[in-house]
KOLGUSE-738677 format. One record per residue: residue in three letters; x, y, z of N, C-alpha, C in turn. Coordinates in steps of 0.001 Angstrom, whole numbers, plus 500000, padded with zeros to 6 digits. Layout:
N
ALAXYZXYZXYZ/...
***
This chain:
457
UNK214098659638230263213479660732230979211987660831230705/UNK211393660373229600210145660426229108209496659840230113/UNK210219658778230556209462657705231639208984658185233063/UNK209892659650233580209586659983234464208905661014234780/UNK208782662089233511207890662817233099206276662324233256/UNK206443661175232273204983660581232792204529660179234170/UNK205721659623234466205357659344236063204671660550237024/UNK205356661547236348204320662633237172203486663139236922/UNK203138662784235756201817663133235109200801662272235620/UNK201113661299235708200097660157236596199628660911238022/UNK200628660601238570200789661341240070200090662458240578/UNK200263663614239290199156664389239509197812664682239412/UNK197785663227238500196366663640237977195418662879239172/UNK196650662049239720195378660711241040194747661590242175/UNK193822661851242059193293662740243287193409662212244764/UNK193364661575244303193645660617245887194926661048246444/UNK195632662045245835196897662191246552196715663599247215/UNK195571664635246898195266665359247639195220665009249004/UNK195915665671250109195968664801251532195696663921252365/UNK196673663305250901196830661794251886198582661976251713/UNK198986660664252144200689659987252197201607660365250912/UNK202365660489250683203054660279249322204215659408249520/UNK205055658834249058206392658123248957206531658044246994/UNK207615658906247298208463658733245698210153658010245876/UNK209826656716245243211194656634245696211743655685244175/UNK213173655869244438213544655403242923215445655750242670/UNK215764655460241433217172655730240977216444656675239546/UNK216636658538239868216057658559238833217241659259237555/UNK218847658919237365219618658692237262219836657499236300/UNK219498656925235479219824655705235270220629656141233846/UNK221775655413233372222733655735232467221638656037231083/UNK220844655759230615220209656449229516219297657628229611/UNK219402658503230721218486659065230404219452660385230562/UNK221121660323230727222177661217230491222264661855229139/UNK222230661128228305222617661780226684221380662771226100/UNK220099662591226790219353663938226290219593664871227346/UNK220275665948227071220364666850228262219410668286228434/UNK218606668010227375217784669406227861216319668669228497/UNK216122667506228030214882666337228239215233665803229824/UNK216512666270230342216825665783231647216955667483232203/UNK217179668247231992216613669615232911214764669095232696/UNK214368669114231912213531669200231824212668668340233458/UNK212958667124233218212421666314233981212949666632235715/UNK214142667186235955214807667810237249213830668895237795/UNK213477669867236665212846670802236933211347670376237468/UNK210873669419236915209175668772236938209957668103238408/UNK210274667424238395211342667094239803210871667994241069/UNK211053669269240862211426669983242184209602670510242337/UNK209183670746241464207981671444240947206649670063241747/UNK207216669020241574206075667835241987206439668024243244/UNK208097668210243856207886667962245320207357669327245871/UNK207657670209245733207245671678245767205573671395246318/UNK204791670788244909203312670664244720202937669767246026/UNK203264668307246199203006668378247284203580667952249059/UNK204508669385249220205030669647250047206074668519250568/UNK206769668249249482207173666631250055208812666779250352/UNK209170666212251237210562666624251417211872665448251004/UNK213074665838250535213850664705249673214692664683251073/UNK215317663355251103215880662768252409216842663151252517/UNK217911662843251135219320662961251112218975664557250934/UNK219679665629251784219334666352251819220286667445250917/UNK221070666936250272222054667970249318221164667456247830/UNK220806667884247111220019667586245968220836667379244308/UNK221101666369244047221560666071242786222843665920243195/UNK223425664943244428224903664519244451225736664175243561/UNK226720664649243142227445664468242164227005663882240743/UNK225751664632240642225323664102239508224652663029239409/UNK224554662632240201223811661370240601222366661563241791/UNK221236660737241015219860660500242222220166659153242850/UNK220861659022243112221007657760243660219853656971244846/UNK219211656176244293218093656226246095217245657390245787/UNK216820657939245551215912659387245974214951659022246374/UNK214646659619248187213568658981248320212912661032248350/UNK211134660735247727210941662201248662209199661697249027/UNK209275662399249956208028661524250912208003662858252111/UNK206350662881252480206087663469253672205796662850254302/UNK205950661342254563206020660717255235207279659617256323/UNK207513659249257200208930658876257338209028657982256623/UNK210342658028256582211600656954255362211489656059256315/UNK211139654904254920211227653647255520211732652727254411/UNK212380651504254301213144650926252840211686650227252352/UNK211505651024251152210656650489250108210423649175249827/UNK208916648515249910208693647211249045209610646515248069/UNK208551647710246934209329647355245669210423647272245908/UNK212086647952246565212910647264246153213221646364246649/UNK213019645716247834212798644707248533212776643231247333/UNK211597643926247417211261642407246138212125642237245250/UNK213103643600244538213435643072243629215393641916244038/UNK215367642276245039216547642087245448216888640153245845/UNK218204639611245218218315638073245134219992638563245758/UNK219729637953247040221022637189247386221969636338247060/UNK222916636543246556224085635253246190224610634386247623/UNK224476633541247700225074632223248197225502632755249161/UNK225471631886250620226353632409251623226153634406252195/UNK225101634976251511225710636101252362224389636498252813/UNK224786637286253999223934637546255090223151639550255003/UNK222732639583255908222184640978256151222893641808257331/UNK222932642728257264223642643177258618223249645116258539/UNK223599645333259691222939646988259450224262647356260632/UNK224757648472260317225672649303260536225113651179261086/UNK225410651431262331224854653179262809226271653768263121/UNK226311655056263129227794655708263633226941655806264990/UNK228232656258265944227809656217267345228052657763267528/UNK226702658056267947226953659467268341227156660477266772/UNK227045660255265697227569660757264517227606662097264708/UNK226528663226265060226567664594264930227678665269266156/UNK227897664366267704228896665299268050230227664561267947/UNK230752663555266680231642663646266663231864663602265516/UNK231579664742264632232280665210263752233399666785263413/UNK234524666232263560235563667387263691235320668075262161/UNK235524669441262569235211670528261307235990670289260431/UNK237808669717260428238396669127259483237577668003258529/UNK237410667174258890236209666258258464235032666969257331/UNK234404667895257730233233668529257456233569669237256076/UNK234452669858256152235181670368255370236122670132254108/UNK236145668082254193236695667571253511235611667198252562/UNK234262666736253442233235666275252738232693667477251979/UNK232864668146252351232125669738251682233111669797250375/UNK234253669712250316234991670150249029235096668887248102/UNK234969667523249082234432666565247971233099666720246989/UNK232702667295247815231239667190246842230738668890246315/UNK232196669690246073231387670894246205231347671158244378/UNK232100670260243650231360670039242521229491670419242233/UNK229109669147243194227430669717242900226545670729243856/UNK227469671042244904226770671900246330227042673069245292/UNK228214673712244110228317674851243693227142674969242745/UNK225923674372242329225149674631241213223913675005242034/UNK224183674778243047222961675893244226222874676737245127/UNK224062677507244992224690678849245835225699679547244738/UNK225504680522244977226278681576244655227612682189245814/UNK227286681426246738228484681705247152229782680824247223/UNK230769681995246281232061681024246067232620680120246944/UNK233324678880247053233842678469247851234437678205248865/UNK235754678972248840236165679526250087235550680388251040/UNK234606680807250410234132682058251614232742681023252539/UNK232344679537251043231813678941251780232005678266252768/UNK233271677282252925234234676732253508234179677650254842/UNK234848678490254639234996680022255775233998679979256958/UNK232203679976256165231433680214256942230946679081257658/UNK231476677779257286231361676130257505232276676206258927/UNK233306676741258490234578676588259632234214677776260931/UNK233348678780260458233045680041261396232031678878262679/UNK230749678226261933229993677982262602230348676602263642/UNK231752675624262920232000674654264511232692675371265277/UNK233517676735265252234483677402265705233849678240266633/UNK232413679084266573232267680082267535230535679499268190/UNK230594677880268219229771677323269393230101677243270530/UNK229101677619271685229482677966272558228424677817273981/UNK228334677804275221227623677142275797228026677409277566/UNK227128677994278696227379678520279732227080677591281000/UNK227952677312282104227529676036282394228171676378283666/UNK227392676531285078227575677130286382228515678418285793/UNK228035679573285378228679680771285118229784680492284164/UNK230183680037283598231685679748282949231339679535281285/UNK231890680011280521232170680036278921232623678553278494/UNK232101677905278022232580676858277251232568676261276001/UNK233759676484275016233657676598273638233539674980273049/UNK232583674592272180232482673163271513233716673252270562/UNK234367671935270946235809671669270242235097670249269493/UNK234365669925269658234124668483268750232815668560268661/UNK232552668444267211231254668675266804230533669297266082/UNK229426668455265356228458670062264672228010670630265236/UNK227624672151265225227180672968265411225817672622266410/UNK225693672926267541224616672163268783223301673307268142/UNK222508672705267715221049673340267310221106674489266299/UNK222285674103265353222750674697263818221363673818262646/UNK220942674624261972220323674193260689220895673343259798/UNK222344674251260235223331673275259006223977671912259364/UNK223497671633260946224358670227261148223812668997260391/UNK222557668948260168221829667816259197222300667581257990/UNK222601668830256882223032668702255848224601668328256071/UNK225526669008257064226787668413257116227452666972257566/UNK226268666569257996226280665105258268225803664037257112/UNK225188664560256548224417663802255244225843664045254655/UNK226524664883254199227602664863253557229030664203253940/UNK228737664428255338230388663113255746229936661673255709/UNK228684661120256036228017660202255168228586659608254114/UNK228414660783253372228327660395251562229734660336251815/UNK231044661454251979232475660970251656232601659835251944/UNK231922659577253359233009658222254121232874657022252982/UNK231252656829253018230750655675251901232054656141250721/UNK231919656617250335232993657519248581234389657043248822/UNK234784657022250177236471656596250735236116654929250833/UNK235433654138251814235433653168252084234767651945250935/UNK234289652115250494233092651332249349234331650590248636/UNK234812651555247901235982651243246853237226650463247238/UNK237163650734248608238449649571249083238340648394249666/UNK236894648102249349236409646941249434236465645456248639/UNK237191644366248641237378643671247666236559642827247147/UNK235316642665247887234217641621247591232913642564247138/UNK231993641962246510231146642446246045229664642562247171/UNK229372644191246946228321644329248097227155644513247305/UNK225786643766247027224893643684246531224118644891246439/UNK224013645500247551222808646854247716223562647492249156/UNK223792648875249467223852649129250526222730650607250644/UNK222308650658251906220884651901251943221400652689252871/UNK221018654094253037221628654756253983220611655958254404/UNK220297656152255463219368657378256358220087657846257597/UNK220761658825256976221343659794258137222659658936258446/UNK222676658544259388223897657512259779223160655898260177/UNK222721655589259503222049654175259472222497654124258199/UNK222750652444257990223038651800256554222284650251257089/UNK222385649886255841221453648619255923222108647853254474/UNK222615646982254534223750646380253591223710645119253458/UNK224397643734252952224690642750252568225607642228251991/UNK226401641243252884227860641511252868228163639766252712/UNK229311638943252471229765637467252636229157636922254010/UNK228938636218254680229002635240255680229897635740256716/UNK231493635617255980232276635225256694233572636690256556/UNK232754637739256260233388639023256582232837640479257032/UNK232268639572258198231072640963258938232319641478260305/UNK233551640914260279234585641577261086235346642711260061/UNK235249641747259162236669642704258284235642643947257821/UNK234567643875257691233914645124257188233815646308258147/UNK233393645848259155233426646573260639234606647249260683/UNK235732646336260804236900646938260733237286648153259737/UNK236704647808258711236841648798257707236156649886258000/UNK235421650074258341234587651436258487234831652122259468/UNK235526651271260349236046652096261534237764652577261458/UNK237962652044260615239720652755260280239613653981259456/UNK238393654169258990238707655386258174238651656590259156/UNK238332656802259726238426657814260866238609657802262335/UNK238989658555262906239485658064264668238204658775265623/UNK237175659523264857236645660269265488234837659099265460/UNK234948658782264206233559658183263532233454656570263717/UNK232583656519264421233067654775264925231221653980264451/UNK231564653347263916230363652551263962230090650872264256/UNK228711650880264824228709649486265623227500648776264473/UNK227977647527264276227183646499263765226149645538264492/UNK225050645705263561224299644310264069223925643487263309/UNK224064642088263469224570641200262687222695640159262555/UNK222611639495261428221152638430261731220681638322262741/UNK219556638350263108218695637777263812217865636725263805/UNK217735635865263618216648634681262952216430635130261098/UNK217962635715261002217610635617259261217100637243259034/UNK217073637930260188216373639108259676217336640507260225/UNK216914641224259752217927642535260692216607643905260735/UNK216881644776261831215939645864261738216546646978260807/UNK215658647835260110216323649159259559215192649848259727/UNK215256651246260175214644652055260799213106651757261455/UNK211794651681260725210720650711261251210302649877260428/UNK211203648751259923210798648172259340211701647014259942/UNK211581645904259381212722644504259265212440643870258105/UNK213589643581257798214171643067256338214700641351256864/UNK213912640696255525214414639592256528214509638502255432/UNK215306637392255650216352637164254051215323635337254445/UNK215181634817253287214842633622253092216286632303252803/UNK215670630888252787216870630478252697217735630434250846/UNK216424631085250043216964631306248618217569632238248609/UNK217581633436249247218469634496249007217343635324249172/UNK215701635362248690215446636630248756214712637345249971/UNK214074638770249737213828638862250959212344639511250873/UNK211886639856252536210346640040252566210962641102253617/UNK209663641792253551209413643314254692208556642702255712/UNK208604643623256689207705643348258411208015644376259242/UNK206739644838259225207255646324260669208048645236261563/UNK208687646544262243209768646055263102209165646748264627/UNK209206645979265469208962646535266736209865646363267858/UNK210380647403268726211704647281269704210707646083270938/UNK211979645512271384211158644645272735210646645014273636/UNK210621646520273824209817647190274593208298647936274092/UNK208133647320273121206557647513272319205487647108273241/UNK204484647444273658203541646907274553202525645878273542/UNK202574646397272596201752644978271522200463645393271031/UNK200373646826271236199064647453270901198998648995270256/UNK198114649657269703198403650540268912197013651466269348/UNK197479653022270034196493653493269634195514653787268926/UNK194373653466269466193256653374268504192796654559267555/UNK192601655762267961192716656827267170193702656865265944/UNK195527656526266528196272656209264949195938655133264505/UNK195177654082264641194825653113263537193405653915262781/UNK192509654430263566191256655214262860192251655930261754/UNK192897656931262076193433657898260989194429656920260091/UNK195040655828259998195553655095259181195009654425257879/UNK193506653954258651192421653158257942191782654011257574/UNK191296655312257484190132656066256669190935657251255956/UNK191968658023256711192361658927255740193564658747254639/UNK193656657815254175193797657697252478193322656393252088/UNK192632656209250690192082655601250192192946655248248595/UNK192200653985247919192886653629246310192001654943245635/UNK193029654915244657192349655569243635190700655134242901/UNK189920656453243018188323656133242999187651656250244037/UNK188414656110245344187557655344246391187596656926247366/UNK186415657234248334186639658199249165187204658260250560/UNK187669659280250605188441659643251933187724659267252895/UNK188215658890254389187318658897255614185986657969255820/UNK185927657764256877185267656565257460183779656379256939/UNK183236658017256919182182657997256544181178657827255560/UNK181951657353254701181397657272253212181444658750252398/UNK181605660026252989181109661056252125182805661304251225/UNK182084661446250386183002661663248673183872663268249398/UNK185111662899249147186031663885249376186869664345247963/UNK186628665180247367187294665806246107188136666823246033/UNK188895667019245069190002667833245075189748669008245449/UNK188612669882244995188160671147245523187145671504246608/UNK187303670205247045186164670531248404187207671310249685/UNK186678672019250743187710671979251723186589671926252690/UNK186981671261253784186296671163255039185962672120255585/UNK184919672545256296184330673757257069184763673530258257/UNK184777672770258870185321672311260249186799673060260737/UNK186153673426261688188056674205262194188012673831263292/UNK189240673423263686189867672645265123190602673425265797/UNK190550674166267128190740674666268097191391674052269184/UNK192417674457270137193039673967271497192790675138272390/UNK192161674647273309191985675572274807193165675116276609/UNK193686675299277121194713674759278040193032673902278684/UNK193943672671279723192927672037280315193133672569281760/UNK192236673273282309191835673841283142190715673129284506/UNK190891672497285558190259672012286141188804672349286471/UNK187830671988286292186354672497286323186430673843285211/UNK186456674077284671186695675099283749186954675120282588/UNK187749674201281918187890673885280657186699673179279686/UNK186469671612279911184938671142279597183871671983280124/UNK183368672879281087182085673488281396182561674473279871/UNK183377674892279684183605676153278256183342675317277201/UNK184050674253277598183790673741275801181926673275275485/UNK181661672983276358180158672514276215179370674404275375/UNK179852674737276782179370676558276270179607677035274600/UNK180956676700274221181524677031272668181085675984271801/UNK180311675077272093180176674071271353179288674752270125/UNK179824674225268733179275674585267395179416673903266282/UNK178664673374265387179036672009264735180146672734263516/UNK180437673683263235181668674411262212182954674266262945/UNK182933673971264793184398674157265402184363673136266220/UNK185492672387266359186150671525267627186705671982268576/UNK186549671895269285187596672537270858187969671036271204/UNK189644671366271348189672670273272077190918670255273157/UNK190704669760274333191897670716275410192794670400275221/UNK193810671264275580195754670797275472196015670743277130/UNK196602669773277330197411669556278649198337670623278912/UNK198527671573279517199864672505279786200916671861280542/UNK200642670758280956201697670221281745202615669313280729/UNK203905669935280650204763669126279067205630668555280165/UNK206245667561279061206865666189279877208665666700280112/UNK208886668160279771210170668501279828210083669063281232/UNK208956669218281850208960669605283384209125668620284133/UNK209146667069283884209577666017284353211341666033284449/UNK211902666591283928213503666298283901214159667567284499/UNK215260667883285059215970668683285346216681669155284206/UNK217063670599284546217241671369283542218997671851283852/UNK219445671109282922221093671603283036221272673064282964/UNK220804673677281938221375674768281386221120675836282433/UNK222680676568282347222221677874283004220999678681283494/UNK220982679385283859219362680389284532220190681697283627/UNK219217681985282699219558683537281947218955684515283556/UNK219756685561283305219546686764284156218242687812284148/UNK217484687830284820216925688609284594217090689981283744/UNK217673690326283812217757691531282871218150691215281525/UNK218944689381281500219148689962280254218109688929279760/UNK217141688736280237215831687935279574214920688703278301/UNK214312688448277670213439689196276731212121688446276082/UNK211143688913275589210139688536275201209347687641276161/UNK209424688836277288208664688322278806207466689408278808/UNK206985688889280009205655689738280567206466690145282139/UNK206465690980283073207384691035284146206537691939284947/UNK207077691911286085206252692860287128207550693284288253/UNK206931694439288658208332695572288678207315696018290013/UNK207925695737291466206976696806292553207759697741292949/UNK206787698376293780207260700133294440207926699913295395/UNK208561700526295853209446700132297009208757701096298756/UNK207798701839297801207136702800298944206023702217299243/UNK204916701876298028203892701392298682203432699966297989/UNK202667698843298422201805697946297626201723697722296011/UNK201839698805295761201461698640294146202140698237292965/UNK202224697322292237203080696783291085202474697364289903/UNK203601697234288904203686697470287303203610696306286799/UNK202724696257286083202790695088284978202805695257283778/UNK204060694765282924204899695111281948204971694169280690/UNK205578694152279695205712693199278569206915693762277545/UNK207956693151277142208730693546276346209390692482275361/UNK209605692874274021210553691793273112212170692327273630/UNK212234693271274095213498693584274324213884692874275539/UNK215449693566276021216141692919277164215265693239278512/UNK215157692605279411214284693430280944214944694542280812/UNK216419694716280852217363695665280998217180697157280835/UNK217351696839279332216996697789278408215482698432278821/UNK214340697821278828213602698364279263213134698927280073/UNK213848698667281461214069699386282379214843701509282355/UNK215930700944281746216451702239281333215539703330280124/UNK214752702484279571213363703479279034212897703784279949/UNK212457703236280852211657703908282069212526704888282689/UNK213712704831283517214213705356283599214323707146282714/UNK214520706780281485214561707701280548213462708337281035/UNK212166707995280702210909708588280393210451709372281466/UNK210513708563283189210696709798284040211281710889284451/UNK212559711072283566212958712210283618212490713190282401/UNK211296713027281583210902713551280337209616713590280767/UNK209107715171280901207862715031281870206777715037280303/UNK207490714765278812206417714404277736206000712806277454/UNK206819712193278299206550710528278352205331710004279082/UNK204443709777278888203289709475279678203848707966279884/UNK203304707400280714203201705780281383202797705432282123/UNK202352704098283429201904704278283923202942704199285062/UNK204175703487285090205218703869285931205784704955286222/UNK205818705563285090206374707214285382205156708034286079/UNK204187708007285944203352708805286332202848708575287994/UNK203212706892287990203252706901289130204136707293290574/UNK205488707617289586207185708142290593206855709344290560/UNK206148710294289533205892711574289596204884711995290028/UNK203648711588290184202442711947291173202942711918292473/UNK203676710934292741203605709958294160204865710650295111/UNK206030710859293888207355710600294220207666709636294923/UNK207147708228294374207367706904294952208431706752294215/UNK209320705482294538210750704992294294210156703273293533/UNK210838703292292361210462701356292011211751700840292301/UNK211319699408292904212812698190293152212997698089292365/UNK213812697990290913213905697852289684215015696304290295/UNK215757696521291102216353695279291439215449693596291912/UNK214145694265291836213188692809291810212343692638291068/UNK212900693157289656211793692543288956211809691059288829/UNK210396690671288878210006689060288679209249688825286963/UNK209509687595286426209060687306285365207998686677285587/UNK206899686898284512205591686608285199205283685253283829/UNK205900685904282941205338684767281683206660684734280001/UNK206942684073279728207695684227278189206787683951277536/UNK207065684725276335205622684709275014207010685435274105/UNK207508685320273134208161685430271674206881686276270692/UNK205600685554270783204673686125269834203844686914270512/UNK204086688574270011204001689761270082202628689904270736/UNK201146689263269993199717689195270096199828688483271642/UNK200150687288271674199965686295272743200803687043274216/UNK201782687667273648202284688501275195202188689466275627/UNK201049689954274544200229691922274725198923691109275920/UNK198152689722275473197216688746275988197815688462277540/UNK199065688366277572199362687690278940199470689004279649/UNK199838689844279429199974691532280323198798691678280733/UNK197716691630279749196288691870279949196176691115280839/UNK196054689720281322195633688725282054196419689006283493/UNK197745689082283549198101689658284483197970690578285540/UNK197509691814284290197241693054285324195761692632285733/UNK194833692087284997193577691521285652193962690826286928/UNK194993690127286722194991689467288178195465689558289432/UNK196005690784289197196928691723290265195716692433290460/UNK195303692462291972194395693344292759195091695091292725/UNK196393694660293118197315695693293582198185696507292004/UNK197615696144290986197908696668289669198336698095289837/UNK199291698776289480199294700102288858198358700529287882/UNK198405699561287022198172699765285332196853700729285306/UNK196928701548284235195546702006283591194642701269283546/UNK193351701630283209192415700992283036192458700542281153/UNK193013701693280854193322700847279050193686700011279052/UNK194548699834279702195399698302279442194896697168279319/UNK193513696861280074192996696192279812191929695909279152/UNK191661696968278594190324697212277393190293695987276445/UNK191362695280275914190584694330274771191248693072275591/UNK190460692555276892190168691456277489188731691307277759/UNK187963691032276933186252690461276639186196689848278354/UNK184617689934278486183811689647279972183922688059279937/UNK184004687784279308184173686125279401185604686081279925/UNK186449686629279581187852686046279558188109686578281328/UNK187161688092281965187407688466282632187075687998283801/UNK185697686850283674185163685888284572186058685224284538/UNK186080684358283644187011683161283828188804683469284425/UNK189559684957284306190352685261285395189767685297286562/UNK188653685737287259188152686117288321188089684709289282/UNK187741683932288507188194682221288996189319681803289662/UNK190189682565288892191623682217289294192509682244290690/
***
């Protein structure tokens, strides 16, 4: 344990690791460093405290599996199979490389399953919750049980699967992972040199002449979990972006890996930020020669404005200041390219909109904003005109006027979740409605700049 203690003592002291890359990777587990057991909290604790320090996240995502670091990789950067162990690794005679994925792994895992892996390993999952078992189990079995999903009007409950956009499906997959390996490994009769594993990718080394029977094996252990092999390639196999690729002595060498649909070239900007922002130890950050140190922080602040046709660059020239970057964001996202399966939520029962609500007597609209349901907010209004102490500008307008609102057409004008940004879009709105109800407060903290540049619109 002494050994790894220091290791982070190094680590912290290299300044160069102030933002730049990190990769920690290792077995930090090894049978002698069990028998001191307060010298091994010790080093667990410096453990969580280094990744903590800098922000680095551990892969296998249940922490201290059965007692075992097996592999630990922790890196803010993506997992990719390490050099060093690369190098250290010698093939015996006759055997090959091969890499193994489950198909589909997250929706076909049945909660029986989930549940098996959970109580296999709840040995070490119990030394980081307080909540007892069964009730954990309980809330494991609550969340594949009450997924659920609306599809041309109709209720449809998920019977196979983790949890569809659950927090917890990542960690419950890392864990049927680990059983299956825990069931299958051991009933293996030949000797497997190294096997690596990320998520449902493995990357292994097996005989020549039993890349069927292994296949086979991994696919009998379950009827639900199927995985497909790929076998050498010119001596090499891919694992995640890398390729591993075996010599005719046995050993092996690394090589990014690129799919055949690579165009053969690399944005130039990510090679700039590859080549200048991290450096060896001693040496400074960035292209420019200027010395970057642990307590310096950049003055420079970077800004996004939407890109706006004739309008966006004429502003940025205007805001230009050597302390800030502006630099435009496209509003057009590439999910407006695809059709959208999912249901249409209802107007009313929409929320954390901006909406506009007209009169049914004359021209004039309300322009509105709520975190609540449309619904619900409607029936405040409702409420409030019959409470002649409710000021608004809808009520005041049914009661000056004794005008009538369509409450049956309200239209959604904008979604905003964040409270500031959808008080901003009401403002912008009622600016842009000629035919506004609204007060004139309402629009008080929209600045003359912002009010030109609506006037454009």
């Amino acid at each position: 344990m002494l050994h790894i203690l220091n290791l982070f003592d190094m680590l912290e002291s290299l300044e160069c690791l102030y933002g730049s890359k990190i990769l920690v990777f290792g077995d930090f587990n090894q049978p002698e460093f069990c028998d001191e057991r307060n010298r091994h909290g010790d080093a667990l604790f410096r453990l969580d405290q280094f990744a903590g320090f800098f922000n680095l996240e551990q892969f296998n995502s249940i922490h201290y599996c059965s007692g075992r670091l097996l592999d630990l990789v922790f890196s803010n950067i993506d997992c990719s199979v390490h050099r060093e162990f690369i190098d250290q690794i010698h093939l015996p005679d006759n055997y090959v490389l091969i890499s193994l994925d489950v198909v589909s792994l997250f929706s076909n895992i049945p909660v029986e399953l989930a549940l098996t892996a959970i109580e296999h390993r709840w040995h070490s999952i119990s030394e980081h919750t307080s909540i007892p078992k069964d009730d954990f189990l309980s809330i494991v079995s609550f969340l594949f049980n009450a997924n659920y999903f609306i599809f041309e009007g109709k209720f449809f409950s998920q019977i196979l699967g983790s949890p569809m956009g659950s927090n917890a499906s990542s960690p419950i997959a890392e864990l049927v992972m680990d059983y299956l390996l825990d069931c299958i490994l051991p009933s293996i009769h030949f000797t497997i040199p190294f096997i690596k594993k990320y998520v449902d990718d493995l990357f292994c080394s097996e005989p020549r002449d039993k890349t069927a029977y292994i296949l086979e094996r991994f696919n009998q252990k379950h009827e639900h979990i199927k995985f497909a092999l790929e076998e050498e390639f010119e001596m090499g196999v891919p694992f995640l972006d890398t390729r591993v690729i075996r010599n005719t002595e046995g050993d092996l060498r690394l090589d990014w890996y690129r799919k055949p649909t690579h165009s053969g070239s690399y944005p130039k900007g990510l090679l700039t930020r590859l080549l200048y922002n991290s450096a060896p130890p001693g040496q400074p950050l960035g292209g420019d020669g200027a010395s970057t140190n642990r307590g310096e922080v950049s003055s420079t602040r970077y800004s996004t404005i939407p890109l706006i046709k004739d309008v966006t660059n004429p502003l940025i020239k205007i805001l230009k200041h050597d302390s800030v970057k502006i630099v435009p964001k496209n509003i057009f996202k590439i999910d407006r390219l695809y059709s959208h399966l999912k249901d249409k939520i209802e107007v009313n029962k929409m929320s954390g909109v901006v909406y506009r609500v007209p009169c049914s007597t004359c021209e004039e609209v309300y322009i509105g904003q709520t975190s609540q349901t449309v619904k619900r907010r409607i029936t405040q209004y409702i409420s409030d005109i019959k409470n002649p102490d409710k000021t608004c500008t809808l009520a005041d307008h049914i009661r000056k006027k004794d005008h009538r609102m369509d409450y049956g057409a309200v239209e959604i004008l904008d979604f905003e979740n964040n409270t500031r940004k959808r008080c901003f879009l009401e403002m912008f709105h009622i600016k842009s409605h000629n035919n506004s109800m609204n007060y004139r407060r309402d629009i008080e903290g929209v600045s003359n700049i912002y009010s030109y540049l609506i006037s454009l619109k």
